[in-house]
N, C-alpha and C positions, 0 to 999 in steps of 0.2 A: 504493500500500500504506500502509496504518496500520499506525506503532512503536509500539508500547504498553508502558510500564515498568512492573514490579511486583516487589514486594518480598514474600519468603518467611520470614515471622515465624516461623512451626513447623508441622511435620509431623507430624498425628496420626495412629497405627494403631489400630485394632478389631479386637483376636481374640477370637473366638467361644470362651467361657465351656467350661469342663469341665462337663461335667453330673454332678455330684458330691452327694453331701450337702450342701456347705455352699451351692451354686450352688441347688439347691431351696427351702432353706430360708429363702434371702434372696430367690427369684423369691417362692415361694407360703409365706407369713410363717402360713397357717394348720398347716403341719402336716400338713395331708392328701394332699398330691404329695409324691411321695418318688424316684420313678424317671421315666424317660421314657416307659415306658406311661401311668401317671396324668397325663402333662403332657399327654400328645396327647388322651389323653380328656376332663382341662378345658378345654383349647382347643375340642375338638369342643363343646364344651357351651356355650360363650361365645359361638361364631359362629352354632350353633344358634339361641340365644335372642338375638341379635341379627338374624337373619333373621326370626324370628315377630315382632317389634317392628318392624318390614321392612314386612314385611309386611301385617299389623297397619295401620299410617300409610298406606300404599297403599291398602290398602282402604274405610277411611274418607274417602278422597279421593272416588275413585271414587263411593263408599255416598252423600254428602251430595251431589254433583253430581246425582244421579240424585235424589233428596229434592228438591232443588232446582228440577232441575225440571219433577218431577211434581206440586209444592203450586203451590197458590195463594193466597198470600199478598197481601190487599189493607190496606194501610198508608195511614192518613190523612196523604195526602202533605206534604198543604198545612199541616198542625200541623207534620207533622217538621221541613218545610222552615224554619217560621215558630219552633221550640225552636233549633234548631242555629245559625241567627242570631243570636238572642239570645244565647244560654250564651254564644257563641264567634264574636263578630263578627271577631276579630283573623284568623281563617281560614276564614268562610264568610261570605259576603258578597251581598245577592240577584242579584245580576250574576252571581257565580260559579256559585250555588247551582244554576242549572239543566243546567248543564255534568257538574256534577260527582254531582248528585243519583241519577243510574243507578246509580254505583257503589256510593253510601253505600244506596240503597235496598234493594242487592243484599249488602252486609253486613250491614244489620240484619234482611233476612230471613232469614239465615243465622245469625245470634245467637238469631234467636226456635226455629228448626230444633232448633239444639244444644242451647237450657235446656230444652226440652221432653222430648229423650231421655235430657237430665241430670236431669229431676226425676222421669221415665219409671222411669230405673235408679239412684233413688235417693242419686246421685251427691252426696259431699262430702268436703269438703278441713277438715282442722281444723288445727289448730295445734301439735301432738303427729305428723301428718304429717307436715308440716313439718318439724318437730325431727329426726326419721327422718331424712327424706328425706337432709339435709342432713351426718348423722351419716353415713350409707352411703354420699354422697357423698364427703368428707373423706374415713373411713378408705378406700375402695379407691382413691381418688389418693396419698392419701401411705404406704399400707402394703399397697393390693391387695388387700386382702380387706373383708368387711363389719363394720359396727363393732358388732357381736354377739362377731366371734371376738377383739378386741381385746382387749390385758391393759390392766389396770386402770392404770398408766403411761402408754399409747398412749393414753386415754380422756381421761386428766387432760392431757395434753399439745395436748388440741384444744379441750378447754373456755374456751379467752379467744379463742380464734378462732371457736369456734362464736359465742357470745357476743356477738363483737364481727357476726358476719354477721347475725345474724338480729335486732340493731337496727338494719343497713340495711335502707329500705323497699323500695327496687327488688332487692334478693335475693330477699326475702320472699314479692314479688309476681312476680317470675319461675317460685320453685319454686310458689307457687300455680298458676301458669298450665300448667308443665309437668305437675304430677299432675292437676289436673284435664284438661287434653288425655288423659291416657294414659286417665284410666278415664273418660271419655266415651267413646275408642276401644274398649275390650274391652268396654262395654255394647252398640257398636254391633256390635262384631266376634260378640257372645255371640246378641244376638238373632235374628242369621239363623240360629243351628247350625250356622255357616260352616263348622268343619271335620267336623259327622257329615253335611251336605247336599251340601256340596260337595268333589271333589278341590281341594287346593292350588294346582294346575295349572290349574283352568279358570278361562272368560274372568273378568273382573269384574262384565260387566254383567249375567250372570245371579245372579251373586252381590248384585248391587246392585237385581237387582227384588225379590229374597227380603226383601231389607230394605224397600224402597218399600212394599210388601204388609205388613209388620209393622207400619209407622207410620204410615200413609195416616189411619187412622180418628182417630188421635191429635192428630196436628197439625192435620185439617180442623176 
């Protein structure tokens, strides 16, 4: 048997809140939950539209694999091979390069895939996005709601943090990365008619030839 010694610094308890007025008004800070019927309804509404976002990214998986491959993408190998040495000999090397060149071949046909239904659906990211983005972000972490319903205290109070986020480069270029994923997604998810074509329920892959047949003419 193993004695094992420990020592009990403190004991915390958790009781579950009164659902009150004030327990409201400090959960949902905008005002418009009041009772526990409107609480279960914005929940219902949050997990809702976290399942379509679910969903959504599921589908896109699916949709490009099937994109994937049905095109035929032929890429002048021997340039790629012969740029990617160059640029970045510290990590691609001719030795390596042939080992490794399936994968890399199989993500930049996948890049060429994406800009094509990004330039298809009009897709762009500005910098006022951005600034959103980031603002909706901030206010529903630190107050749960969007920073629309914010008072004008709560606004000023995030201003040296927004500030200070969006002259780092790699924030900047992450929220770039996620908004542009998302609405690449709902252009792909919009071109099939996915939800007046198809139930929710059915498989993917006929949801994913609907798309193949949308894009087929585009990408060849």
């Amino acid at each position: 048997p193993v004695k094992v010694r420990a020592t009990i610094d403190a004991i915390h308890h958790v009781e579950p809140a009164v659902m009150d007025g004030d327990f409201f008004a400090q959960a949902f800070p905008d005002g418009e939950v009041k009772d526990e019927t409107a609480m279960r309804a914005r929940l219902k509404e949050q997990i809702e539209r976290n399942y379509e976002t679910q969903e959504k990214v599921q589908y896109r998986g699916k949709a490009m694999e099937a994109l994937m491959a049905d095109m035929e993408i032929e890429l002048p190998d021997a340039f790629v091979k012969k740029y990617l040495i160059d640029r970045d000999p510290a990590n691609y090397t001719a030795e390596s390069m042939e080992e490794r060149y399936p994968d890399l071949q199989k993500s930049l046909c996948f890049q060429l895939v994406e800009n094509t239904i990004a330039t298809d659906g009009n897709v762009n990211v500005t910098r006022e996005d951005i600034l959103s983005y980031l603002q909706n972000y901030m206010a529903f972490n630190y107050f749960g709601q969007t920073y629309g319903n914010l008072s004008e205290e709560q606004k000023h109070s995030m201003g040296s943090l927004m500030d200070s986020m969006l002259q780092q480069e790699k924030t900047v270029n992450n929220v770039y990365e996620n908004i542009y994923f998302e609405r690449v997604t709902d252009v792909i998810f919009e071109k099939g008619l996915f939800v007046k074509q198809f139930p929710i329920k059915e498989s993917y892959e006929a949801i994913a030839e609907a798309c193949v047949s949308d894009y087929k003419d585009i990408i060849e």
